[in-house]
N, CA, C and O atoms as CSV, one atom per row, in Angstrom:
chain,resi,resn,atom,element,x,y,z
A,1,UNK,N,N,-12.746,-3.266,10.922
A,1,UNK,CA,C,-13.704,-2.294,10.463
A,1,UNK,C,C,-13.471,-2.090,8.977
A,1,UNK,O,O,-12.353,-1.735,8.606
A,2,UNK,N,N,-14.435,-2.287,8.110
A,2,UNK,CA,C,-14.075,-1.881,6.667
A,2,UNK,C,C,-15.171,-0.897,6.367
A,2,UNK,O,O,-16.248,-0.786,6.951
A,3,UNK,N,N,-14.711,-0.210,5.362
A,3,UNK,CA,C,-15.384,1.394,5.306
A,3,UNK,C,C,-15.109,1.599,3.489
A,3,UNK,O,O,-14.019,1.506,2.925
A,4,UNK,N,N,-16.420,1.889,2.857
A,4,UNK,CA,C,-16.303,1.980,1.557
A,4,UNK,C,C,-16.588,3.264,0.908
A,4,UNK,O,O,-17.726,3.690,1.108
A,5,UNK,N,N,-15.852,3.942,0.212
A,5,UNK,CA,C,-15.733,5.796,0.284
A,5,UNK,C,C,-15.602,5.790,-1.335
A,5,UNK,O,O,-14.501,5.490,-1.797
A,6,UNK,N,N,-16.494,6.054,-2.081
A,6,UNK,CA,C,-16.132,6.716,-3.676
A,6,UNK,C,C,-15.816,5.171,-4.092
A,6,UNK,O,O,-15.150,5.411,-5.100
A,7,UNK,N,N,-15.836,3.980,-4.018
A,7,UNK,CA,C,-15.302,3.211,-4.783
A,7,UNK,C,C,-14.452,2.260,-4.425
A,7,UNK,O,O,-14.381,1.100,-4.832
A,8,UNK,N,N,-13.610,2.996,-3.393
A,8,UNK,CA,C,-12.408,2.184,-2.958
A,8,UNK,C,C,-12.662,1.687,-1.212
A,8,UNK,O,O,-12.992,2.420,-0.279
A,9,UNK,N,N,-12.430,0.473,-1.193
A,9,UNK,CA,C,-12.548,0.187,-0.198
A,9,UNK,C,C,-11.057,-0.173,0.641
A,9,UNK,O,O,-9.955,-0.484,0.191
A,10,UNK,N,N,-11.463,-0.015,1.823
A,10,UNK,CA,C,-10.234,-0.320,2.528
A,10,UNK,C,C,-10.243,-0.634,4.372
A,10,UNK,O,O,-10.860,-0.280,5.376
A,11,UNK,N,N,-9.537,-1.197,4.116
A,11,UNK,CA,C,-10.089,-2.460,6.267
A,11,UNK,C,C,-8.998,-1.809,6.769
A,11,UNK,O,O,-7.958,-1.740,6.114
A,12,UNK,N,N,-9.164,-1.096,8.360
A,12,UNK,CA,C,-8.409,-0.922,9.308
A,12,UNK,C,C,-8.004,-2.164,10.280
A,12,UNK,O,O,-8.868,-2.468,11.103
A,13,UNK,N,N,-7.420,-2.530,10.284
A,13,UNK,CA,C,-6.973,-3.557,10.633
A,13,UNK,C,C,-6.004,-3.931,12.099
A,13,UNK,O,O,-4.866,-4.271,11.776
A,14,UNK,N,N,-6.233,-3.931,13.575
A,14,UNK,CA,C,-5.727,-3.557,14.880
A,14,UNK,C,C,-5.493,-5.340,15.021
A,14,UNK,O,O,-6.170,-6.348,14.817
A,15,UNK,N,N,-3.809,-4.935,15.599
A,15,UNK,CA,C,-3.216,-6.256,15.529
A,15,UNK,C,C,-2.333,-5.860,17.095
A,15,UNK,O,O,-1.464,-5.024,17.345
A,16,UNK,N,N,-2.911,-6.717,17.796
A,16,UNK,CA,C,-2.508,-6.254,19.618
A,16,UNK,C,C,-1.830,-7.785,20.150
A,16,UNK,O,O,-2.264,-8.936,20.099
A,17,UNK,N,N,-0.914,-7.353,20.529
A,17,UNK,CA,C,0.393,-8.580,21.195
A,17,UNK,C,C,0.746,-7.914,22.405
A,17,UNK,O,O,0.708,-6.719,22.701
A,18,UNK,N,N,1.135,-9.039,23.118
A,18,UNK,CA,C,1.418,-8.939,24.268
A,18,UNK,C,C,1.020,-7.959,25.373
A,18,UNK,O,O,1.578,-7.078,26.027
A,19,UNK,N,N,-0.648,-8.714,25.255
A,19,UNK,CA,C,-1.968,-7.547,26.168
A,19,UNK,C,C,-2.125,-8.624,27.651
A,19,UNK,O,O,-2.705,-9.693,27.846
A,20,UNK,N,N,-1.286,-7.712,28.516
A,20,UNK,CA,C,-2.032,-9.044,29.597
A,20,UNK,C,C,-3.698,-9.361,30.050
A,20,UNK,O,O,-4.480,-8.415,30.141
A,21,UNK,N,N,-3.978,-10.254,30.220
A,21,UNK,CA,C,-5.055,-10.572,30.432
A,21,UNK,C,C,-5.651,-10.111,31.832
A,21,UNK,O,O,-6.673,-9.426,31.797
A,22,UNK,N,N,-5.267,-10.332,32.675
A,22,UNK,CA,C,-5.583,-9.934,34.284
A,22,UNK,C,C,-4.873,-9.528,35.637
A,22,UNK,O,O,-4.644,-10.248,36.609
A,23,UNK,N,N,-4.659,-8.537,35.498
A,23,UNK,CA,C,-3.878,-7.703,36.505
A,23,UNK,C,C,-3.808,-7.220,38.062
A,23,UNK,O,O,-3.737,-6.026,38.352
A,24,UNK,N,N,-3.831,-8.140,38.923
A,24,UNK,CA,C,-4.205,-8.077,39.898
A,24,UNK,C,C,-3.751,-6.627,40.615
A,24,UNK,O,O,-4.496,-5.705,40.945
A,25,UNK,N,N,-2.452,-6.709,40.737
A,25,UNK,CA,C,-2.100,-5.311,41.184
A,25,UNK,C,C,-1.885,-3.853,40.472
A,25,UNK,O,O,-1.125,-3.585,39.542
A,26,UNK,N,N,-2.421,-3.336,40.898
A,26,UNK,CA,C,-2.349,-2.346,39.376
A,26,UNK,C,C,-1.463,-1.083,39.305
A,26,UNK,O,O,-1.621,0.094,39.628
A,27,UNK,N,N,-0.574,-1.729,38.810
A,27,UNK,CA,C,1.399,-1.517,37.763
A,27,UNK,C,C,0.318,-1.593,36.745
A,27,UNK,O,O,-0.743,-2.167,36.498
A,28,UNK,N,N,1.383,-0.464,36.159
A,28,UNK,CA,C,1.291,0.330,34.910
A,28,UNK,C,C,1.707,-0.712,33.953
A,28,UNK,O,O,2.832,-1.092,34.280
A,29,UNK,N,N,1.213,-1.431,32.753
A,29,UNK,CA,C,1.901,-1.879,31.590
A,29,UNK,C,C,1.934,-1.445,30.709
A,29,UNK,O,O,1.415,-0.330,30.655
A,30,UNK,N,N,2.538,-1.996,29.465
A,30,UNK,CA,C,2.535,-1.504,28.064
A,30,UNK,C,C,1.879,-2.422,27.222
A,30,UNK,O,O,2.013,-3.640,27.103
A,31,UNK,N,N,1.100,-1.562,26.628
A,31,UNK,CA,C,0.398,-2.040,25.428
A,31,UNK,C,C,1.364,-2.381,23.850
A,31,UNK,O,O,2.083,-1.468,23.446
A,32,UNK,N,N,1.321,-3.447,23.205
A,32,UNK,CA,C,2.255,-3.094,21.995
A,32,UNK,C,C,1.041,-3.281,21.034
A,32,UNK,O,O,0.670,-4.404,20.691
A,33,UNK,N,N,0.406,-2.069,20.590
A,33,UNK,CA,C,-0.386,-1.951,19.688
A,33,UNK,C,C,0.017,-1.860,18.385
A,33,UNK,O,O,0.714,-0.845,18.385
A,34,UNK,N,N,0.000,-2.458,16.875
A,34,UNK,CA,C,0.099,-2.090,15.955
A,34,UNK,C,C,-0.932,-1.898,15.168
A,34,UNK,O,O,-1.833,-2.736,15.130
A,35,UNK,N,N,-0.974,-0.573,14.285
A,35,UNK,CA,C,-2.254,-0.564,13.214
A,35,UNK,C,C,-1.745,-0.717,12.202
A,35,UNK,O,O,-0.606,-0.386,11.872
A,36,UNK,N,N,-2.501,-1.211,11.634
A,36,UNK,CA,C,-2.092,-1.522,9.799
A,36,UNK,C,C,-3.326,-0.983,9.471
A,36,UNK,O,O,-4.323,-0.892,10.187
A,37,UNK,N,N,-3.095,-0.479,7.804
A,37,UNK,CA,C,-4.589,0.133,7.139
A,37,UNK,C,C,-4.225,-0.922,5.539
A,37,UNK,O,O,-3.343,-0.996,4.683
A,38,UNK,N,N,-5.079,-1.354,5.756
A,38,UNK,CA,C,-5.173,-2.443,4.507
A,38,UNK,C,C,-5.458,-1.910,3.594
A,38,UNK,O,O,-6.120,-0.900,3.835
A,39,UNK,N,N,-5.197,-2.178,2.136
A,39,UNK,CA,C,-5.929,-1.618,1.279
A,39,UNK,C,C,-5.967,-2.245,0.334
A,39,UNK,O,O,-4.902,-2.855,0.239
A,40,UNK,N,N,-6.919,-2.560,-0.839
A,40,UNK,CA,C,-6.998,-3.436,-2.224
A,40,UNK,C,C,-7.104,-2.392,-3.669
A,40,UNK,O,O,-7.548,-1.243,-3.671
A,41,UNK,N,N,-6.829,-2.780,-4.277
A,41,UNK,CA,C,-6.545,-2.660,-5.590
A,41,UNK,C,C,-6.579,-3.826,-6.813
A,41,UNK,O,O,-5.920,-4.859,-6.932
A,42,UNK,N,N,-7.569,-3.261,-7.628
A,42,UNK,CA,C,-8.299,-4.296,-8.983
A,42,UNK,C,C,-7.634,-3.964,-9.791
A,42,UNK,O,O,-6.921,-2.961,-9.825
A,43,UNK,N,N,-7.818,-4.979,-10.754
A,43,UNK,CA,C,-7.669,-4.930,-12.040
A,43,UNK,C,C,-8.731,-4.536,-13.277
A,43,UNK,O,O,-9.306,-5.451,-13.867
A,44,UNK,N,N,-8.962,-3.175,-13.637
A,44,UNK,CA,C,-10.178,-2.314,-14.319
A,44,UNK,C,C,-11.395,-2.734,-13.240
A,44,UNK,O,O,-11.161,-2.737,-12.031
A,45,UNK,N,N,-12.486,-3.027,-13.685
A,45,UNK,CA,C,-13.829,-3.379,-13.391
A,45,UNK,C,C,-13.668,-4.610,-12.566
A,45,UNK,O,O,-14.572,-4.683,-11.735
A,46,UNK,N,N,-12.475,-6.018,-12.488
A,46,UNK,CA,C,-12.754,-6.743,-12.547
A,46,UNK,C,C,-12.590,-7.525,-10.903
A,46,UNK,O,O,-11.588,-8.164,-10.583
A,47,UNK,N,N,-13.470,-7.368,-10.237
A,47,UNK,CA,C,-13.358,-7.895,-8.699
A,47,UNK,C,C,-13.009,-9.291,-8.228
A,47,UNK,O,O,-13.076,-9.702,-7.069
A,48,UNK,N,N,-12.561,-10.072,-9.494
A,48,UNK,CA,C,-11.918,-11.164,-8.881
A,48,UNK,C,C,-10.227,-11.157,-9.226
A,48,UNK,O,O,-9.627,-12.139,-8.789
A,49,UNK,N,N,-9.412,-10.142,-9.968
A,49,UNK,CA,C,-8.596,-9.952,-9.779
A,49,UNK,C,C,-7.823,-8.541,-8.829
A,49,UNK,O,O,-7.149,-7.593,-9.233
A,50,UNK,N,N,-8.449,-9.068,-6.921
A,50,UNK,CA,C,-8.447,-7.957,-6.395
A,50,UNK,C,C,-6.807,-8.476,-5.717
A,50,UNK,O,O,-6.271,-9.576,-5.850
A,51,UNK,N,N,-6.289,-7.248,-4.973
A,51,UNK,CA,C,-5.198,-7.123,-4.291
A,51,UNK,C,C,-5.175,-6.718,-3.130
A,51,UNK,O,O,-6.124,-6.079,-2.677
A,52,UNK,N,N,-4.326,-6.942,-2.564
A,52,UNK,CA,C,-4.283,-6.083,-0.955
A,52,UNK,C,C,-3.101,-6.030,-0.351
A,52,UNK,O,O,-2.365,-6.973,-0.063
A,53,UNK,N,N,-2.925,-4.740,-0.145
A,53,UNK,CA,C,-1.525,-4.665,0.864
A,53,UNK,C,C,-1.637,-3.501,1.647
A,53,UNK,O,O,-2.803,-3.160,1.848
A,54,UNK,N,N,-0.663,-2.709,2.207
A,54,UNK,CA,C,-0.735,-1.650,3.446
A,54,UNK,C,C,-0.528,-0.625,2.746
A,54,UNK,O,O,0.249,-0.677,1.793
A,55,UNK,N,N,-1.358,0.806,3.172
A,55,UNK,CA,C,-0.368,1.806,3.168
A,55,UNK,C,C,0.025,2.611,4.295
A,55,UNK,O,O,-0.485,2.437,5.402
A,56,UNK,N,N,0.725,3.305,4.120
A,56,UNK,CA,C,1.086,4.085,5.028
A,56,UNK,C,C,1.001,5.639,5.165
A,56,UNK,O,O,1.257,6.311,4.166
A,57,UNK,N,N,0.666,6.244,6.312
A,57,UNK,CA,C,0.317,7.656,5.852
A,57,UNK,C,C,1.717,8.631,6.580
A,57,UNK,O,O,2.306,8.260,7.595
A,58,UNK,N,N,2.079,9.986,5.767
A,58,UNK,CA,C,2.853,10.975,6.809
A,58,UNK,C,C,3.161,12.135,5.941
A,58,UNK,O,O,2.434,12.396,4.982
A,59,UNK,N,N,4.178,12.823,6.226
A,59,UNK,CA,C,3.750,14.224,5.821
A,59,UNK,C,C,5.103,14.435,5.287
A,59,UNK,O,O,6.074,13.776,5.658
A,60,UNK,N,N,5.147,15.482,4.300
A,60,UNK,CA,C,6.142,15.734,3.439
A,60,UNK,C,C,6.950,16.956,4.037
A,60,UNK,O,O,6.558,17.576,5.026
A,61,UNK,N,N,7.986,17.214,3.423
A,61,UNK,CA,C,8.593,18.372,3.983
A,61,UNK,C,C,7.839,19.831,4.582
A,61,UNK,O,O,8.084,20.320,5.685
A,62,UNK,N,N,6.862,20.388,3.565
A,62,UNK,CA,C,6.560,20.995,3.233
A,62,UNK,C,C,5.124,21.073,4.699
A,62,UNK,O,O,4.521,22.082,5.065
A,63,UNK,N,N,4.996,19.886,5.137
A,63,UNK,CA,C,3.669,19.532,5.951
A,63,UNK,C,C,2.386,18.859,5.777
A,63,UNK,O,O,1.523,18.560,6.602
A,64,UNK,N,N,2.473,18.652,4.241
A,64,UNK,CA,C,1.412,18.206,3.135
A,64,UNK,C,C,1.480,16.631,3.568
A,64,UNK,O,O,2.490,15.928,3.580
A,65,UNK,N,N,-0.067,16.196,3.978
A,65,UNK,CA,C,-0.259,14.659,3.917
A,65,UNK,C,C,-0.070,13.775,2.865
A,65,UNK,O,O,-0.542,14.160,1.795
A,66,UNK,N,N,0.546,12.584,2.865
A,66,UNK,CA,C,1.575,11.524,1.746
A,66,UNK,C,C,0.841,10.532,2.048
A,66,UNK,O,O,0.758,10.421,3.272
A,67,UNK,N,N,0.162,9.615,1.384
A,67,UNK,CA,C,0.161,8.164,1.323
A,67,UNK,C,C,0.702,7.509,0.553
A,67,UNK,O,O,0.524,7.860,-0.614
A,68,UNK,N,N,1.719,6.113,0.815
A,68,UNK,CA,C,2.206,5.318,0.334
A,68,UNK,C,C,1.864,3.917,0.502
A,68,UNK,O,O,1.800,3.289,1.558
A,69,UNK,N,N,1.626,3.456,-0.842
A,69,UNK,CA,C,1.170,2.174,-0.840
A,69,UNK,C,C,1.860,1.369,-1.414
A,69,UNK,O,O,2.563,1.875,-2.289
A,70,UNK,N,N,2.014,-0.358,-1.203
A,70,UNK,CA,C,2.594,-1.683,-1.663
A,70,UNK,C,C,1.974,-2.699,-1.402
A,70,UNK,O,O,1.779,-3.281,-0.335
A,71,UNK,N,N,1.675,-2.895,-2.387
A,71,UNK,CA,C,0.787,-3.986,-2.712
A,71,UNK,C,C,1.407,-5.410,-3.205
A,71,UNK,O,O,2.201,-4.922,-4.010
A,72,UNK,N,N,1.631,-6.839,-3.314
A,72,UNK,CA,C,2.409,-7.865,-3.334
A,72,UNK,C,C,1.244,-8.063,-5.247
A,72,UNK,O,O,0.014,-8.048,-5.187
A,73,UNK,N,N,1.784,-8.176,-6.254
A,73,UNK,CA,C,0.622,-8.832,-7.144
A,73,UNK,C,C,1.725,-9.766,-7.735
A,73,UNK,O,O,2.682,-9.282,-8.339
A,74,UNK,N,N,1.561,-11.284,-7.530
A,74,UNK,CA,C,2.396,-12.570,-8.263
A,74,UNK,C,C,3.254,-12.392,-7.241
A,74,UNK,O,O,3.075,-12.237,-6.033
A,75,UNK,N,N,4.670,-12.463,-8.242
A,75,UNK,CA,C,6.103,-12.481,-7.907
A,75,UNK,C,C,6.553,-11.117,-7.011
A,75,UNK,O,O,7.187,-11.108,-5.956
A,76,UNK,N,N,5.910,-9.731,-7.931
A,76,UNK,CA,C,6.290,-8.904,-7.654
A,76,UNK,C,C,5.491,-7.618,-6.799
A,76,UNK,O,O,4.398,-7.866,-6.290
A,77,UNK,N,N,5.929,-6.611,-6.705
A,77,UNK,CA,C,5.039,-5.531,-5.532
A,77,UNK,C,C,5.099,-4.148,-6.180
A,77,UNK,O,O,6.152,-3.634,-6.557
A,78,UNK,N,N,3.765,-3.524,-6.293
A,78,UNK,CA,C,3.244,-2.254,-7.194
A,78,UNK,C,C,3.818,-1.485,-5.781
A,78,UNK,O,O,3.962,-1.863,-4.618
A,79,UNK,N,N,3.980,-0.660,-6.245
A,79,UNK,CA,C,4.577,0.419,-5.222
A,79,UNK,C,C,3.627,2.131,-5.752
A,79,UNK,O,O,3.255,2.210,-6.923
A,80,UNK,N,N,3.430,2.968,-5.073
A,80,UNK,CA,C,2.577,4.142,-5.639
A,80,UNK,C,C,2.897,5.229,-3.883
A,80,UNK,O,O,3.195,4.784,-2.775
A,81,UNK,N,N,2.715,6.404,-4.231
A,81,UNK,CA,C,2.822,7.866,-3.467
A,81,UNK,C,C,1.650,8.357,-3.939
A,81,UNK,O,O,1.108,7.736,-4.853
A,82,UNK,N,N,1.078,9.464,-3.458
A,82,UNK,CA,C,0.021,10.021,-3.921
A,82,UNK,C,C,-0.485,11.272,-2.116
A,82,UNK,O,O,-0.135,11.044,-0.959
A,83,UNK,N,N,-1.409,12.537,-2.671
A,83,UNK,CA,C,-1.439,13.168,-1.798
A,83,UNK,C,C,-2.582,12.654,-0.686
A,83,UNK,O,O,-2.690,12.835,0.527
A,84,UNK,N,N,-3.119,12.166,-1.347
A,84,UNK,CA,C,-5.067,11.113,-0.344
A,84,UNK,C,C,-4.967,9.695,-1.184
A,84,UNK,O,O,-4.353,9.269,-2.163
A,85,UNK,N,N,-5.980,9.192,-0.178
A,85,UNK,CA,C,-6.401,7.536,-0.411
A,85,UNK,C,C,-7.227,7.623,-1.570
A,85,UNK,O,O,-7.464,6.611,-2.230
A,86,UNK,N,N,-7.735,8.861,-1.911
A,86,UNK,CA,C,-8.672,7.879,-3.580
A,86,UNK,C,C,-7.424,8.339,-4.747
A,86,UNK,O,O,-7.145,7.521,-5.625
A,87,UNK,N,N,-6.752,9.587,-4.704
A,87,UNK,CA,C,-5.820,8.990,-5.462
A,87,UNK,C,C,-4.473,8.468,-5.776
A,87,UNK,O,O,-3.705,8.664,-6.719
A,88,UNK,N,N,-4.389,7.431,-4.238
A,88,UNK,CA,C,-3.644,6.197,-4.444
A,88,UNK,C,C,-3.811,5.153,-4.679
A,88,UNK,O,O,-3.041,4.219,-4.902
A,89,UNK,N,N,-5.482,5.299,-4.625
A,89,UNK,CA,C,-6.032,3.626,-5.015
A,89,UNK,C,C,-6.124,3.786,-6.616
A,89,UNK,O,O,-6.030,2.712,-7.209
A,90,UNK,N,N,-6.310,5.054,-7.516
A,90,UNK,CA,C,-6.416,5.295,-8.717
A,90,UNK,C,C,-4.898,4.749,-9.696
A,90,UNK,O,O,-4.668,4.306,-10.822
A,91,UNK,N,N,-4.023,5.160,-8.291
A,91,UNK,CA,C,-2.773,4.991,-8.919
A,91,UNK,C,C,-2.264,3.155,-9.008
A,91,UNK,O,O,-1.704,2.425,-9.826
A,92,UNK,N,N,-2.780,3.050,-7.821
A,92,UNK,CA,C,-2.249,1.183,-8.096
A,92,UNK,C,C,-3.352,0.210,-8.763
A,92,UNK,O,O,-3.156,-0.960,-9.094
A,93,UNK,N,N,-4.428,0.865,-8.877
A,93,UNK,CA,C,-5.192,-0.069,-10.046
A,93,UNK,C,C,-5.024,0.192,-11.142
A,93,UNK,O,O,-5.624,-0.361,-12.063
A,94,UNK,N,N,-4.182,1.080,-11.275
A,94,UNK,CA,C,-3.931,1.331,-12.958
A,94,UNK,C,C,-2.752,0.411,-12.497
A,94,UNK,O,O,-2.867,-0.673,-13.070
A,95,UNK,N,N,-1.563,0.447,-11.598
A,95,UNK,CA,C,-0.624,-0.313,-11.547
A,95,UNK,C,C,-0.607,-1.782,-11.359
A,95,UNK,O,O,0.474,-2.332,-11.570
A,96,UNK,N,N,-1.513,-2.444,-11.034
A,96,UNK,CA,C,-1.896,-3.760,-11.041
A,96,UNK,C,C,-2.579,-4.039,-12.907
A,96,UNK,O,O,-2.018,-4.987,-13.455
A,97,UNK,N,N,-3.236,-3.596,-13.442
A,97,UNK,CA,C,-3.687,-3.924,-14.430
A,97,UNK,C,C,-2.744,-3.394,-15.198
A,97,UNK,O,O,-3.082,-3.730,-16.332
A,98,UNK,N,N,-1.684,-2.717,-15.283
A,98,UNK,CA,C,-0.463,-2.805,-16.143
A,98,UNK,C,C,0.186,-4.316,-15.844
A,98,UNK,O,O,0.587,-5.085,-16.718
A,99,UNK,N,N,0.195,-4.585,-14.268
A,99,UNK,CA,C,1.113,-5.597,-14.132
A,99,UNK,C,C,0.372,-6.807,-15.008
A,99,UNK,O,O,1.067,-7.564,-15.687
A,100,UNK,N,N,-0.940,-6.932,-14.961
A,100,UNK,CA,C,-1.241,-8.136,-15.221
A,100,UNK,C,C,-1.640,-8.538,-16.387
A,100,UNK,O,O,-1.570,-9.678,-16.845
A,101,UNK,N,N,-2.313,-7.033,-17.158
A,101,UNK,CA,C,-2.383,-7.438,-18.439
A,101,UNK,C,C,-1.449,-7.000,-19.434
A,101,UNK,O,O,-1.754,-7.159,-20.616
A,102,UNK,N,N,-0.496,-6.540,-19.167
A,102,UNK,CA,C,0.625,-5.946,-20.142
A,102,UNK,C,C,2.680,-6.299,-19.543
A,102,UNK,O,O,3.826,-5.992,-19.871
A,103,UNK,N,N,1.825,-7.221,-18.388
A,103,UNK,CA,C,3.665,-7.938,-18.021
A,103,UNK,C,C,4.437,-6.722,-18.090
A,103,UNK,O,O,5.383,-6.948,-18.844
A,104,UNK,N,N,4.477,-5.580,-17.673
A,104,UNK,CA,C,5.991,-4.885,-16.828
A,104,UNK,C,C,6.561,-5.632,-16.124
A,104,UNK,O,O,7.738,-5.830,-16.425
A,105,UNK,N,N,6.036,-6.323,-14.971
A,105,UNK,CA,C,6.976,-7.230,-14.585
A,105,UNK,C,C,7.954,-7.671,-15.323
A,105,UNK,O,O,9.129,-7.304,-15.350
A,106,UNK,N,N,7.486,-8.370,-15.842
A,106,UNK,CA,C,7.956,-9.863,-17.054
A,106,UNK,C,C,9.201,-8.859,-17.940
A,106,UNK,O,O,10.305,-9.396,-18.036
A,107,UNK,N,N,9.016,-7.226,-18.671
A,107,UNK,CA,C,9.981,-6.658,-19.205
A,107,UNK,C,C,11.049,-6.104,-18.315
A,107,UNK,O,O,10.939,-5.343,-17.354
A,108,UNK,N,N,12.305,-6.757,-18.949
A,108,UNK,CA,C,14.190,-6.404,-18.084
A,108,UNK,C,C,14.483,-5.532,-17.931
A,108,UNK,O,O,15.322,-5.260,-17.072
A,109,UNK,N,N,13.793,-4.470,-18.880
A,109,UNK,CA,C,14.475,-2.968,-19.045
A,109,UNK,C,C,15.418,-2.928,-20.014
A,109,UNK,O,O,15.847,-3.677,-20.892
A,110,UNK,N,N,15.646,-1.676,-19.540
A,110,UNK,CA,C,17.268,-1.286,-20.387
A,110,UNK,C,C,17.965,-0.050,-19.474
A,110,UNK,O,O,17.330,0.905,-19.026
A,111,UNK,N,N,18.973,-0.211,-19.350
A,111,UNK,CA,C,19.932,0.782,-18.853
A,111,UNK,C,C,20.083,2.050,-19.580
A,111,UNK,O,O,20.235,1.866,-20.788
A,112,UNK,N,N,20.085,2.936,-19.316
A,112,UNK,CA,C,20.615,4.006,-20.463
A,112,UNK,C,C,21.127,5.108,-19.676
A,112,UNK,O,O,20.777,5.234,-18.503
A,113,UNK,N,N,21.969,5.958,-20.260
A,113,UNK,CA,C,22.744,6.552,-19.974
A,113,UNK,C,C,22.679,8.481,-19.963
A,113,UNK,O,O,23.269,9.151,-20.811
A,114,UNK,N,N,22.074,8.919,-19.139
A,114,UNK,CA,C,21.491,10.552,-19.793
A,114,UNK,C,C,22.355,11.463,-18.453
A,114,UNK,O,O,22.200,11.600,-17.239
A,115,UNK,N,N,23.269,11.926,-19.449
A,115,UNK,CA,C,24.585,13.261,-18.594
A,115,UNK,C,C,25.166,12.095,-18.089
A,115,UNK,O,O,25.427,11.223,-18.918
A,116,UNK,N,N,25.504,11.823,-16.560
A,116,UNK,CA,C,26.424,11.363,-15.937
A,116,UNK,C,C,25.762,10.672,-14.766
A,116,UNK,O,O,26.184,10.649,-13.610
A,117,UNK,N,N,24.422,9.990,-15.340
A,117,UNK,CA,C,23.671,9.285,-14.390
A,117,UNK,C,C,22.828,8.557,-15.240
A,117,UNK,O,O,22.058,8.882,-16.144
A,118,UNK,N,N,23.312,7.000,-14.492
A,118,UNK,CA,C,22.347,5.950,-14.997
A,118,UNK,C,C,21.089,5.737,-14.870
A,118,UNK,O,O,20.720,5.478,-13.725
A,119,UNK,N,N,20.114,5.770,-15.882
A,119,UNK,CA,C,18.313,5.083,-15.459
A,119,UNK,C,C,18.085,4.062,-16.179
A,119,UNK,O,O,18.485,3.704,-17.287
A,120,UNK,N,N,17.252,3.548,-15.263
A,120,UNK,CA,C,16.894,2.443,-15.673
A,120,UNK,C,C,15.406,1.884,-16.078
A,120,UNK,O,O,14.842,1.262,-15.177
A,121,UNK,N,N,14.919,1.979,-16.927
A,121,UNK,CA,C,13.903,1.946,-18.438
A,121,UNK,C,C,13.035,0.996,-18.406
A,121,UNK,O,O,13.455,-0.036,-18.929
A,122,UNK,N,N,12.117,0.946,-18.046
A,122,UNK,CA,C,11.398,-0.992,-18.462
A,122,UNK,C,C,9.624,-0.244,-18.776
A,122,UNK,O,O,8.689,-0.982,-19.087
């Protein structure tokens, strides 16, 4: 099922294993259902540099709904949090078009040192 809301689109995606086919006597089985919620992410305007990976939804301490998304772009994987789906898709298309037209990837970082805990800079 794909469903297009404000801009961003995104495919629900039902992935079912080990469904028996025909049950003569009828015992209870188990279903092993998995859902995945797909989701893509561009680069600005440009729909042939699109992406796609999962996110995931759940709730924060507090009770507040979380989506988290990871997306695979090249070598490496945009990662993003956010409170709803339009602005996590806001967040990894800005994060894909950093990756691709400005190489974060590609920069090592730098280590640095602030009080008595290391971060790490790129």
């Amino acid at each position: 099922m794909t469903c297009n809301k404000k801009g961003i689109t995104f495919v629900i995606l039902i992935l079912l294993s080990s469904i028996p086919i025909f049950m003569k006597d009828k015992k209870e089985f188990n279903l092993n259902i998995t859902i995945t919620e797909i989701f893509m992410a561009k680069a600005g305007n440009d729909y042939s540099r699109c992406f796609h990976g999962a996110i995931r939804r759940e709730t924060d301490a507090d009770g507040n709904p979380v989506c988290y998304g990871k997306i695979k772009v090249g070598d490496g994987y945009v990662c993003a949090m956010a409170k709803d789906q339009n602005e996590l898709g806001e967040w990894l298309d800005m994060l894909v078009l950093m990756v691709l037209d400005y190489d974060i990837h590609k920069n090592h970082g730098i280590i640095t040192c602030i009080g008595d805990d290391l971060f790490f800079l790129n």
